[in-house]
DRENPA-933926 format. One record per atom (N, C-alpha, C): x, y, z; residue in one letter. Coordinates in steps of 0.02 Angstrom, whole numbers, plus 50000, padded with zeros to 5 digits. Layout:
! residues N
XYZA/...
***
This chain:
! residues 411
507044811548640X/506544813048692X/506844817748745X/507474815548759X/507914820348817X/507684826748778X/507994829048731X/508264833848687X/507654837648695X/507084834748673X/506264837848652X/506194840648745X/506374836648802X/506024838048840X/506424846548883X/506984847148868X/507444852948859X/507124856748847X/507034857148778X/506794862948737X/506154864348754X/505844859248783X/504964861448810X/505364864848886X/505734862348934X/505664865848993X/506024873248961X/506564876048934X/506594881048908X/506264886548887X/505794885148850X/505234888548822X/504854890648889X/504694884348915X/504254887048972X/504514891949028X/505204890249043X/505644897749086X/505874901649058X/505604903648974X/505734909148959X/504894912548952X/504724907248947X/503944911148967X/503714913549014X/503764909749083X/503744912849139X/504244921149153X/504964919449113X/505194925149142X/505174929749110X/504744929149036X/504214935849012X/503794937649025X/503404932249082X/502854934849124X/503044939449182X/503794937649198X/504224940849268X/504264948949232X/504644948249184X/504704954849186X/504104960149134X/503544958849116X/503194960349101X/502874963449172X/502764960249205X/502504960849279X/502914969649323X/503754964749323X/504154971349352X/503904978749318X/504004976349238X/504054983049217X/503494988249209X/502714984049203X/502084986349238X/502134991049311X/502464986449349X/502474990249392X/502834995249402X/503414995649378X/503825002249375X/503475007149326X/503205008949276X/502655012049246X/502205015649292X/501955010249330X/501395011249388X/501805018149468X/502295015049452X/502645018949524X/502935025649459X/503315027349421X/503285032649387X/502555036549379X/502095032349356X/501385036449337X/501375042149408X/501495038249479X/501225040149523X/501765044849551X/502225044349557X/502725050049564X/502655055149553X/502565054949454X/502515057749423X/501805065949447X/501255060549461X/500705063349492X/500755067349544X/501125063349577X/501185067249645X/501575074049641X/502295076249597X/502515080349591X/502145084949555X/501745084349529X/501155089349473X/500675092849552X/500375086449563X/500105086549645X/500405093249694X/501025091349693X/501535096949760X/501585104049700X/501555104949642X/501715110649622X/501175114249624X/500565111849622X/499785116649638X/499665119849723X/500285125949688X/499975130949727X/500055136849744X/499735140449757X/499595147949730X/500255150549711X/500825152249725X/501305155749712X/501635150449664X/501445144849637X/501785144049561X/501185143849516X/500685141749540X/500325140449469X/499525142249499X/499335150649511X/498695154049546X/498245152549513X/498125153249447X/497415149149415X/497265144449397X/497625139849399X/497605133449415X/497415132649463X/497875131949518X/497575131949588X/497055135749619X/496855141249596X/496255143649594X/495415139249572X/495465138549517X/495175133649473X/494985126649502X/495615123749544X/495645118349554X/495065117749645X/495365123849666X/495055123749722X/494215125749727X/494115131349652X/493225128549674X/492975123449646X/493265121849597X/492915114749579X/492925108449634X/493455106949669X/493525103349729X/492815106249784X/492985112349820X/492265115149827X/491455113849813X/491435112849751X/490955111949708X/490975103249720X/491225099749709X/491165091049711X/490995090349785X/491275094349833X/491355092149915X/490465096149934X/490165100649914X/489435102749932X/489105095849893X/489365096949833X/488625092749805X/488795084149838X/489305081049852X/489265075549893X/488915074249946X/489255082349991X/488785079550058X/488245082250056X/487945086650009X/487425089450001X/486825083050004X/486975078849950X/486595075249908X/486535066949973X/487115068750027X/487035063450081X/486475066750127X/486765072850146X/486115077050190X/485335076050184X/485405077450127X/484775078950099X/484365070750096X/484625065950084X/484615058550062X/484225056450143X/484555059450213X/484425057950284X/483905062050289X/483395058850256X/482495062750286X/482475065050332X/482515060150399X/482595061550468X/483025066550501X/483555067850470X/484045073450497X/483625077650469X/483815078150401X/483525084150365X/482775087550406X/482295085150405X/481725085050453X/481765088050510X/482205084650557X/482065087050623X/482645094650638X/483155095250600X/483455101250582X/482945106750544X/482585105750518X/482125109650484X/481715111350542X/481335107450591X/480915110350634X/481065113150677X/481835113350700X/482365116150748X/482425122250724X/482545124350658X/482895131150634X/481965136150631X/481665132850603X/480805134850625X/480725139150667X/480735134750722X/480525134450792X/480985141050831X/481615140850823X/482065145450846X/482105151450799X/481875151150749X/481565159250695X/481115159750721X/480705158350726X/480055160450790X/480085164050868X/480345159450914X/480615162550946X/481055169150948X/481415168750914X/481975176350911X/481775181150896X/481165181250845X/480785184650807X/480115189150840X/480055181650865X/479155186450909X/479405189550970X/479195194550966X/479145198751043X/478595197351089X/478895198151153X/478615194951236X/479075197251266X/479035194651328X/479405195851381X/479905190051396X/480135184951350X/480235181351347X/481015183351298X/481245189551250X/481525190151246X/482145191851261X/482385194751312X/482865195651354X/483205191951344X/482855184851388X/483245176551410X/483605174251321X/482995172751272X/483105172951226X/483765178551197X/483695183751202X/484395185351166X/485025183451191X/485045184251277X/485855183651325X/485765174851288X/485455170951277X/485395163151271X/486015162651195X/485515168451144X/485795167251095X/486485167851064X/486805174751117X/487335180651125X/487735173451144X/487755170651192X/487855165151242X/488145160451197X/487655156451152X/487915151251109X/488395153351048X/488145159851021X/488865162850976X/489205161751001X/489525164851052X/489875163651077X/490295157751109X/489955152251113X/490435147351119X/490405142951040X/490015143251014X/490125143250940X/490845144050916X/491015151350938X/491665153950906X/492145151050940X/492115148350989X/492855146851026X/492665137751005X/492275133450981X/492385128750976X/492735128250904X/492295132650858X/492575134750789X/493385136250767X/493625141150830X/494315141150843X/494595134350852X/494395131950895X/494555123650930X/494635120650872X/494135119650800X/494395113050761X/494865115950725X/494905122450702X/495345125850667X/496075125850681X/496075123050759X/496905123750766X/497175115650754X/496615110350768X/496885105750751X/496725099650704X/496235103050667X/495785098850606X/496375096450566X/496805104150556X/497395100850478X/497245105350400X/497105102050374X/496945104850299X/497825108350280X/498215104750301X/498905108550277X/499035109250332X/498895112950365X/499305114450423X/498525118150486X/498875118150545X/498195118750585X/498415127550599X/498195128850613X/497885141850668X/498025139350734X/498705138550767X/498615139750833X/498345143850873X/497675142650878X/497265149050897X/497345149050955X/497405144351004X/497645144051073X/498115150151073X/498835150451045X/499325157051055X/499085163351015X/498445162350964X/498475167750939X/497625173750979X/497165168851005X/496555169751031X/496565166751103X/496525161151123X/496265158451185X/496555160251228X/497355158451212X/497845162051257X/497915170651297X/497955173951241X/497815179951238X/497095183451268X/496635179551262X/496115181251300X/496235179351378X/496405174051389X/496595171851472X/496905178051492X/497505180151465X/498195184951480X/497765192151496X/497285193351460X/496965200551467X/496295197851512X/496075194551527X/495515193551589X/495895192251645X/496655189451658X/497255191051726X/497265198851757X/497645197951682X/497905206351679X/497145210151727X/496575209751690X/496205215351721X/495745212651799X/495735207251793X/495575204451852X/496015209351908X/496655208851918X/497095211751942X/497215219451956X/497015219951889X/496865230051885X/496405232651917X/495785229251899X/495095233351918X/494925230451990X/495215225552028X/495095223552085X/494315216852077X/494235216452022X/493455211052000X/493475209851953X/492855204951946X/493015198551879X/492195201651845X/491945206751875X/491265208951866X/491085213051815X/491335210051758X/491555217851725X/490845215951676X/490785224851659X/489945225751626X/489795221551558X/489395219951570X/489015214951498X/488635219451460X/488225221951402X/489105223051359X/489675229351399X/490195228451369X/490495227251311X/490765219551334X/490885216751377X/491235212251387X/490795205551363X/491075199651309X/491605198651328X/492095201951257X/491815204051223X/492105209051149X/492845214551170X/492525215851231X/492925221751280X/492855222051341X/493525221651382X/493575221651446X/493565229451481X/492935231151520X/493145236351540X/493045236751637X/493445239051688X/493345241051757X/492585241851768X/492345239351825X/491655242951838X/491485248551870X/491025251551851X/491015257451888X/490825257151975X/490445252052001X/490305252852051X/490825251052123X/491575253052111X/492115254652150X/492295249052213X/491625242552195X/491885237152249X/492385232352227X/492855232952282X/493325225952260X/493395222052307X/493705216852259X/493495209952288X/494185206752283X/494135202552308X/494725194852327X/494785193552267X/495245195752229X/495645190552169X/495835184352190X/495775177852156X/496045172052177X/496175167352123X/496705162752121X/496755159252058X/496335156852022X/495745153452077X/495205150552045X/494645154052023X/494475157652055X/494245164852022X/494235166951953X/494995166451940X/495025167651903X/494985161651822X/495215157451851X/494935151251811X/494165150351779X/493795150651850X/493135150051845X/492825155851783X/493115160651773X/492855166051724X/493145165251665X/493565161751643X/493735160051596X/493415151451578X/493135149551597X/493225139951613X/492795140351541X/492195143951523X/491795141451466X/492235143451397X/492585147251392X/492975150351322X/493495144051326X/493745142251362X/494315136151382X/493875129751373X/493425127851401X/493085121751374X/492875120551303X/492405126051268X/492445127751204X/492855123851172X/493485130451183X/493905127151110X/494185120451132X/494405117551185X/494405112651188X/494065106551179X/493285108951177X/492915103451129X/493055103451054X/493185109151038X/493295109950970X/493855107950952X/494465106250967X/495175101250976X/495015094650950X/494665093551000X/494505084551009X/494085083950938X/493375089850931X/493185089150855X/493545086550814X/494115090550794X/494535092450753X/495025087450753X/495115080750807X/495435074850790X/495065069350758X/494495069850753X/494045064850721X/494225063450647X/494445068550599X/494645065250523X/495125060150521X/495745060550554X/496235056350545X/496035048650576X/495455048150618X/495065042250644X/494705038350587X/494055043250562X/493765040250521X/494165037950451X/494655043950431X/494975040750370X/495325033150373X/495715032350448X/496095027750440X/495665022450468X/494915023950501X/494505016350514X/494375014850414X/494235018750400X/493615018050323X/494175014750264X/495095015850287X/495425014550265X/495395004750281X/495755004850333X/495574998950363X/495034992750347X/494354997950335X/493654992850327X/493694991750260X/493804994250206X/493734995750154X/494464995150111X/494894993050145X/495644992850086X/495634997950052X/496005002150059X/496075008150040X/496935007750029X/497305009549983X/498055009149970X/498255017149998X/498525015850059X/498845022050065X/499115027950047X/499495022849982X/499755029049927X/499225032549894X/498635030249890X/498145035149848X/497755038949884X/497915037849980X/497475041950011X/497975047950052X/497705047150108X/498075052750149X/498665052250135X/499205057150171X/499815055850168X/500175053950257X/499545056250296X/499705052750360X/499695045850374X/499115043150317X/498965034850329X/499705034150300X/500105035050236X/500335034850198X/500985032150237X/501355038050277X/501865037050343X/501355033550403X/501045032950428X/500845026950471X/501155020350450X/500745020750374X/501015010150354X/501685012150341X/502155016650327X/502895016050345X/503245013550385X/502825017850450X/503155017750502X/503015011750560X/502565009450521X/502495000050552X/502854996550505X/503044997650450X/503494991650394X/504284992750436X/504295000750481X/505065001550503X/505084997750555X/504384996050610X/504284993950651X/504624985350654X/504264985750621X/504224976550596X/505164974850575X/505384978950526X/506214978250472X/506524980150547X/506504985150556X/507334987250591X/507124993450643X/507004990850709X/506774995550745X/507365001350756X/507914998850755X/508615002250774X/508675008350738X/508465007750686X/508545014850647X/508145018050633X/507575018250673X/507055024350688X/507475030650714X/507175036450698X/507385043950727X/507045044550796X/507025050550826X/506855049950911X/506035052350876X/505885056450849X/505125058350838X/504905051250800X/505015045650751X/504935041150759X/504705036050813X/505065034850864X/505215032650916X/504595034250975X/504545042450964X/504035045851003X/503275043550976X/503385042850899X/502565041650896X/502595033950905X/503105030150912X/502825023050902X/502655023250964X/502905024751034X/502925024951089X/502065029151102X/501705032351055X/500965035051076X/500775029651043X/500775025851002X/500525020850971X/500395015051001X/500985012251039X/500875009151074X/500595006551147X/500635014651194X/500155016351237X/499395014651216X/499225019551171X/498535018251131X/498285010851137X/498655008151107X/498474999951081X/498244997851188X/498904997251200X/498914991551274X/498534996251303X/498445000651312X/497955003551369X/497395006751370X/497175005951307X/496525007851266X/496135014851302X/495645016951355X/495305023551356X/495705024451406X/496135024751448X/496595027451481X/497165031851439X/497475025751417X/497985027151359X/497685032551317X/497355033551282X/496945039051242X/496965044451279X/496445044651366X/496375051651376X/497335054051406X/497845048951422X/498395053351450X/498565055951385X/498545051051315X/498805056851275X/498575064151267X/497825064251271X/497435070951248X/497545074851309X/497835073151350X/497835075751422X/498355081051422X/498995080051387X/499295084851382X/499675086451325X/499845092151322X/500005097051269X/500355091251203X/500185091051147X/500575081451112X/500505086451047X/501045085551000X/501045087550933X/500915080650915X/501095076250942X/500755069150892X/500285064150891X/499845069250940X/499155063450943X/498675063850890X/498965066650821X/498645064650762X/498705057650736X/499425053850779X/499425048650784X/498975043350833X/498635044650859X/498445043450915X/497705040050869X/497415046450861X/496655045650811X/496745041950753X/497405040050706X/497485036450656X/497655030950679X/497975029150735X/497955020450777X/497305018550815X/496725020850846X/496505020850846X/495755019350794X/496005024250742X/495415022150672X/495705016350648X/496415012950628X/496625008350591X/496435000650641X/496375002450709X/496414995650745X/495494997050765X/495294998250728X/494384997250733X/494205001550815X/494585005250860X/494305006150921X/493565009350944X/493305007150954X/492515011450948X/492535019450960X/492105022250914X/492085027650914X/492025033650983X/491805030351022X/491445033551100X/492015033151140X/492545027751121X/493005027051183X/493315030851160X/493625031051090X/494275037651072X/493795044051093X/493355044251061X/492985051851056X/492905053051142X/492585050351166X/492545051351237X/493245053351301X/493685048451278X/494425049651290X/494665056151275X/494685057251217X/494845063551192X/494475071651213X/493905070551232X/493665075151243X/493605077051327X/493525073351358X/493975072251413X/494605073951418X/494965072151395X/495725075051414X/495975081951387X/495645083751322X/495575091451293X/495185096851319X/494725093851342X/494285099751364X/494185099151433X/494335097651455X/494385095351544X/494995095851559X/495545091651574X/496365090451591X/496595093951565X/496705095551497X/497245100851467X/497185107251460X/496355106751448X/496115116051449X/496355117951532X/496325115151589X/496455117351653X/497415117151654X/497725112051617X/498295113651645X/498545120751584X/498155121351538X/498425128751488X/498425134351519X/497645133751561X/497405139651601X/497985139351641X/498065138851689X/498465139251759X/499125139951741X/499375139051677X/499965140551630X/499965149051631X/499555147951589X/499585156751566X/499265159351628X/498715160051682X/498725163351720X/499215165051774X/499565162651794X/500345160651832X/500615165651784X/500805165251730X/501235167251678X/501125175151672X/500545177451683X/500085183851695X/500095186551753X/500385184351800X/500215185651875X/500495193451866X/499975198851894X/500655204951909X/501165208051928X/501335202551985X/501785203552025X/502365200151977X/502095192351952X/502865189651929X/503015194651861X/502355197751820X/502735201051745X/503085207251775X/502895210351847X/503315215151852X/503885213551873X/504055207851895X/504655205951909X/505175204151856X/504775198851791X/504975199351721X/505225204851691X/504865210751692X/505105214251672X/505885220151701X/505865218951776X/506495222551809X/506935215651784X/506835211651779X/507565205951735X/507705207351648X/507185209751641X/507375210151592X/507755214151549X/508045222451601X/508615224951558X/509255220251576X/509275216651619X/509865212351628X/510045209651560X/509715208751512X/509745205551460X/510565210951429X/511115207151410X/511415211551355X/511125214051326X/511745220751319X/511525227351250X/510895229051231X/510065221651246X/509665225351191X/508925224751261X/509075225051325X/509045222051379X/508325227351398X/508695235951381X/508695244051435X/508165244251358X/508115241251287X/507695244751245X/507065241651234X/507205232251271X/506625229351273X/506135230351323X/506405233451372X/505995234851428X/505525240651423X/505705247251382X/505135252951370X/504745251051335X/504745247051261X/504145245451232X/503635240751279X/503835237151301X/503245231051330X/503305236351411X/503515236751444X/503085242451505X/502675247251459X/502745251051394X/502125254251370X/501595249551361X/501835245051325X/501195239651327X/500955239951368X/501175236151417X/500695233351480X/500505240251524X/500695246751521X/500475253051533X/499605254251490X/499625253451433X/499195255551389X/498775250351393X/499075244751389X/498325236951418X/497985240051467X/498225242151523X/497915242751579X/497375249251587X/497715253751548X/497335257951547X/496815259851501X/496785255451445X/496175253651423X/495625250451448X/495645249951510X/495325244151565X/494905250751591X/495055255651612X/494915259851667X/494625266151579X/493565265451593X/493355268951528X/493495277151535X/493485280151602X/493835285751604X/494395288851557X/495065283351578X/495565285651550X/495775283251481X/495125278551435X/495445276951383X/495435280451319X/495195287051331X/495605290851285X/496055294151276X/496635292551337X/497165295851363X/497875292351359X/497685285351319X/498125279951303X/498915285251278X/499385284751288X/499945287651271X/500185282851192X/500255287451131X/500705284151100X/501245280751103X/501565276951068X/502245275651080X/502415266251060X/502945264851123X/503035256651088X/502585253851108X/502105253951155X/501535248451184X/501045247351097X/500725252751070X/500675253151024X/501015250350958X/501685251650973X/501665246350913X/501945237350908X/501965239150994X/501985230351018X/501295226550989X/500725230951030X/500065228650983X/500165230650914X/500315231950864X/500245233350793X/500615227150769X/501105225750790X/501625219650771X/500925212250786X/500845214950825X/500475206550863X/499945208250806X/499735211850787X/499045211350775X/499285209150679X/499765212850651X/499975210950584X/500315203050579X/500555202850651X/500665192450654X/500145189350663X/499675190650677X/498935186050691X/498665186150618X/498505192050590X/498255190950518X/498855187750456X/499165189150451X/499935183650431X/499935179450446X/499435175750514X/499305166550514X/498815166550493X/498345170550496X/497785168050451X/497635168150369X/498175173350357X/498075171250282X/498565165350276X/499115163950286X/499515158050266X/498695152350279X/498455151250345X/498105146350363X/497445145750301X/497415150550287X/496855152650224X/497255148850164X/498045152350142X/498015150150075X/498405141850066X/498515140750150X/498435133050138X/497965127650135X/497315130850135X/496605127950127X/496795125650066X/496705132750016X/496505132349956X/497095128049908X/497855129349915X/498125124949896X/498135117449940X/497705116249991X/497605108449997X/496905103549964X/496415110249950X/495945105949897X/496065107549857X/496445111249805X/496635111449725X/497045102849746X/497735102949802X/497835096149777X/497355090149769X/496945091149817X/496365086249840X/496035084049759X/495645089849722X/495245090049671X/495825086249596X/496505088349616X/496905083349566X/497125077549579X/497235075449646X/496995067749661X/496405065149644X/495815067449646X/495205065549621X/495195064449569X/495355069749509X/495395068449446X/495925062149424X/496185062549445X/496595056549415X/496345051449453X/496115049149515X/496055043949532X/495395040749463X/494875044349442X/494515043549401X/494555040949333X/495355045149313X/495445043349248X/496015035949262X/496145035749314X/496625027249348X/495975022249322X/495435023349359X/494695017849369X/494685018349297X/494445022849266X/494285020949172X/494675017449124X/495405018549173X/496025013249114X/495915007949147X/495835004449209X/495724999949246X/495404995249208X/494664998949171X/494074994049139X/494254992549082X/494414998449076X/494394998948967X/495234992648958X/
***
């Protein structure tokens, strides 16, 4: 009986520990499959594998219309009252009265901040990487409405060409330049894209609430949720050996949490490379949508668009760039050659201001200070372009496989 009862517990812990490693080795399968995936994943894209990644990105394209297409369309009520809106405003634009005028400056008006909110999600939506359009547009627009504020003696400058083109007015009155002044004429292009900022933090919210509501495994979704649940498992193991940017986001993380719409708007309040963390603690700890969103848009388009402004206008002042610039042959050896190109610059800015003399612009380095700037602005936009397309080719091969995962799942 001893003997028999041996050989039965035996059997049974060798059964269990064929259930053990049946189990392990499933799962190591499972973590290869996905590795595996993921490195196929990182090689789609344009400069190793263009038709593929080509391929991959309209079909992704193609799944992402007909989804939300087929949600759009599904919301009667939206659909509907957008229909009588676009109507209603083809009508208007269309019929002539006296009523057109208001109607066009109205319409000129909303393009226009259209484009600077459009800029706004573009610098910080993501899709790979975000268009600092702030240094490549917003900024640059502030810098040349200083600049000519300053030149032409007024902020009055003729509608059109402005705001496409800044030009002096002809009618020879000047006026009191003043900081705020000058603020105030910039405040709607600055609010804009700063609504369009705060837009543009909303994905990393909803993914990581929908993550949250819905159990969603990190590894199969974002790769920000992905390092979030990392960087709380480091939280939890061994705080000691976090890195300082570590350290920095746990430290927005944890503001967020204890101080809820305060905490939110100081982050958005100023200049933060990591309040993408901000919108993903926020989506993961359920925070209502109005307080982040509200927070955020508040501190982006209010607090931070004013402390950017007063950045770069300071930074523009004429007096301090002419002062910048007498320091600047101090510079060693390359000091006496940086100083002629950018005084042509800022020679030839200015005098494109004044319509008299702007066909009298002098060749030279100002010219090709602007030629450089202008071949680095389109050089971020195509990188920003062809990291679209290689981030939904990856997108569209996560999809595919997550699909063919669900079919082995059943079968």
């Amino acid at each position: 009986m001893v003997g028999h009862t041996k050989k039965k517990d035996a059997t049974g812990n060798h059964q269990m520990n064929g259930g053990s490693t049946q189990h392990r080795s499933k799962k190591q399968n499972d973590t290869q499959k996905k590795e595996k995936e993921k490195k196929e994943r990182e090689s789609l894209v344009l400069w190793r594998k263009p038709l593929t990644t080509a391929e991959y990105f309209f079909r992704e394209c193609t799944e992402l219309a007909s989804l939300y297409g087929k949600k759009f369309l599904a919301n009667k009520v939206i659909l509907g009252v957008i229909s009588i809106v676009v109507v209603f405003l083809y009508i208007l634009i269309n019929s002539k009265g006296p009523h057109q005028s208001l109607v066009q400056g109205m319409y000129k008006k909303v393009l226009w901040c259209l484009y600077w909110v459009g800029l706004g999600i573009l610098s910080s939506v993501g899709l790979g990487t975000g268009l600092h359009t702030f240094l490549l547009y917003l900024g640059p627009h502030i810098a040349q409405v200083t600049l000519a504020a300053y030149e032409c003696g007024s902020l009055d400058f003729p509608e059109p060409p402005y705001p496409d083109e800044i030009i002096c007015p002809n009618n020879g009155k000047m006026a009191s330049i003043t900081f705020l002044s000058i603020m105030s004429k910039v405040r709607l292009e600055a609010m804009c894209w700063g609504a369009g900022t705060a837009l543009g933090e909303l994905p990393p919210y909803f993914m990581a609430r929908a993550a949250r509501l819905s159990g969603i495994d990190p590894d199969d979704d974002d790769e920000d949720l992905k390092a979030f649940e990392e960087l709380e498992k480091k939280r939890k193991n061994n705080r000691d050996e976090l890195t300082l940017m570590e350290k920095g986001k746990l430290f927005i993380e944890e503001i967020v949490q204890k101080v809820g719409f305060l905490g939110i708007l100081a982050c958005a309040s100023i200049p933060n490379p990591l309040f993408d963390l901000a919108g993903i603690t926020c989506g993961h700890f359920l925070v209502p949508f109005w307080t982040f969103f509200g927070a955020t848009l508040i501190g982006k388009a209010v607090i931070k668009m004013h402390i950017q402004k007063m950045f770069v206008i300071i930074a523009f002042n004429e007096t301090l760039i002419e002062t910048a610039l007498d320091w600047l042959k101090l510079v060693p050896f390359v000091g006496t050659k940086l100083q002629v190109p950018f005084k042509s610059f800022l020679d030839g800015q200015k005098q494109k201001l004044h319509k008299n003399s702007a066909k009298n612009i002098s060749e030279g380095g100002g010219n090709v200070l602007g030629s450089i700037f202008e071949k680095f602005v389109i050089a971020m936009v195509l990188y920003f372009v062809i990291s679209i397309v290689n981030s939904f080719a990856q997108s569209y091969h996560k999809r595919i496989h997550k699909k063919k995962n669900i079919k082995a799942s059943k079968n």
